[in-house]
N, C-alpha and C positions, 0 to 999 in steps of 0.2 A: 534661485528659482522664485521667482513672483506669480502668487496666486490671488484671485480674487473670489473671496470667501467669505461666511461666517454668518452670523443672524447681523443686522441693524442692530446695532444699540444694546447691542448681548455684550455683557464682562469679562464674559470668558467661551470660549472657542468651542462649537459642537465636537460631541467625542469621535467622527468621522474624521474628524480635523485633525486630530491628536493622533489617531490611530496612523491618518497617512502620513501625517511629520516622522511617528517613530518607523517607519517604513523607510520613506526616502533617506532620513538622516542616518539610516543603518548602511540603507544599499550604497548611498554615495556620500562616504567620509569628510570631506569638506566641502557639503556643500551648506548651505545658509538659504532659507526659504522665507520670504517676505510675502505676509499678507496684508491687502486692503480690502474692502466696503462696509464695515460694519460701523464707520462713521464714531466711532469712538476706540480708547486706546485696549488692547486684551494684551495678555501677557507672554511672555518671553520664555523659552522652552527649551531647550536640547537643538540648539542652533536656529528653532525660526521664531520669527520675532510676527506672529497671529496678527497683529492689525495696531499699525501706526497712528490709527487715528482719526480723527476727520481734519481733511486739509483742506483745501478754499474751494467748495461749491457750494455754491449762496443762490438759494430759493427765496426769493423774496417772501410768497404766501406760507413757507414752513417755518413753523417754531423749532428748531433744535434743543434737544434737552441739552441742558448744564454741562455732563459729561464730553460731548463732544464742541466744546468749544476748545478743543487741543488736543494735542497729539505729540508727538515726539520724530524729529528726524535722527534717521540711522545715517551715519558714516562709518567704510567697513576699510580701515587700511591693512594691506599688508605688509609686512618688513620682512623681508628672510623667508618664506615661507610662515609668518606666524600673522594671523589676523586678529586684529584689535578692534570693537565695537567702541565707537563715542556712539551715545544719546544726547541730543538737543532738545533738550519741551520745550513746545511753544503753544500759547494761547493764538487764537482767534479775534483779529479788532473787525467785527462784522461793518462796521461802519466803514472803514476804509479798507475794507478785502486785501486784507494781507493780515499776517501772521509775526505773531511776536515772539523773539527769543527769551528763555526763562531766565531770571537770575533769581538768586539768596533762597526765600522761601519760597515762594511761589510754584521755582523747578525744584525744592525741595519735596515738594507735596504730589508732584505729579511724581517723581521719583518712589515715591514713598510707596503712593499707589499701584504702580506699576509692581514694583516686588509684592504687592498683598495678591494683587488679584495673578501672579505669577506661582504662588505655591500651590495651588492644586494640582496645575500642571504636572508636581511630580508625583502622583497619585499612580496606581496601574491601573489599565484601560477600566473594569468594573468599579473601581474605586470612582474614577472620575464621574463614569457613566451615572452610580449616583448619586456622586456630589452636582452633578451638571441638573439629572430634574431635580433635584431639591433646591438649586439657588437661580435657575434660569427664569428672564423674567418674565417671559410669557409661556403660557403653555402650549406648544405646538409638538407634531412628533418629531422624535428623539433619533438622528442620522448615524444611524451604525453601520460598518461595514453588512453585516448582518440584516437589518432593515433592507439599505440600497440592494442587495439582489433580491430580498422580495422582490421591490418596487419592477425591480427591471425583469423578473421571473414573468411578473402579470401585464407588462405591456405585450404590444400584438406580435405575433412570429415575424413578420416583415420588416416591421419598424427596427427589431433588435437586431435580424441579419443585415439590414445598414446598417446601423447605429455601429456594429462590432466589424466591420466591412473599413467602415471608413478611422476607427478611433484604434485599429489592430497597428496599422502602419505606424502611427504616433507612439503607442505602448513599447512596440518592437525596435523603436529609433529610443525614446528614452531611456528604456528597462534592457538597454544592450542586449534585445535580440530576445529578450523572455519576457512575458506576461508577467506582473506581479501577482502574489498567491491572494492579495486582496480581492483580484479583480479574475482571477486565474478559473473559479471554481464555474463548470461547463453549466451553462443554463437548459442546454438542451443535455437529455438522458443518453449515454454511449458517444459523446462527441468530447473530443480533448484536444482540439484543435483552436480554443482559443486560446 
């Protein structure tokens, strides 16, 4: 499952993010959830691998920070029923728009990286929630399952009976026929029909 997720330039994955990896990776046993946009590499979790990185999209007028001049490609084989992760690091040669494979130190250091900023991940949801504001680097609000139904609590009655009209068929096709309990709890009062 391929998501496109996460803050820009964030280290580590908002706790909404966390919350729905241990969801999905519970409900479906093997599956492996890859995330991109946040243009730098976040860490490796309980089968999804949060953000590869920044891969080759060259703004001329932007300075990219340091961080994302590389990332890491996934290869995912199977044998037998058994899946085997390889990681490739590679830099960034902005000048010639293409991407370099790591060897010796260099993929030592992105390696390295990658397991530092991969251990809070195994934190419990509160735990992470917060280690997430105390080391996030900008202050913006905090995506909880819990916030997101606010948010969607105070948008207008119309907008939501689309929004849940059209996004019910995808839930019901993914979630084999059931709402996830994330997304499950009724906005409106006496209705259990999402």
């Amino acid at each position: 499952m391929i998501f496109h997720w996460g803050i820009e330039f964030e280290d580590y994955p908002n706790p909404f993010q966390k919350e729905l990896s241990d969801y999905l990776v519970k409900k479906f046993k093997n599956i492996s959830i890859i995330g991109s946009h946040p243009h730098c590499i976040q860490g490796i979790y309980n089968n999804t691998f949060f953000s590869q990185g920044h891969f080759c999209m060259f703004i001329p007028e932007f300075t990219y920070p340091k961080k994302s001049k590389n990332g890491y490609i996934l290869i995912q084989e199977y044998i037998k029923n058994k899946r085997k992760d390889k990681i490739y690091p590679y830099k960034i040669n902005e000048k010639e728009r293409q991407i370099i494979l790591l060897e010796g130190k260099e993929r030592r250091e992105i390696l390295d990286r990658l397991y530092k900023i991969s251990i809070p991940l195994n934190m419990n949801n509160k735990e992470y929630l917060n280690f997430f504001k105390n080391n996030c680097l900008r202050n913006y609000p905090i995506l909880t399952s819990n916030l997101l139904l606010n948010y969607i609590k105070m948008a207008h009655y119309r907008f939501i009976e689309s929004f849940v009209q059209h996004i019910k068929p995808f839930f019901l096709f993914i979630f084999g026929g059931k709402i996830p309990p994330l997304f499950r709890r009724s906005i409106y009062k006496n209705r259990d029909d999402l």
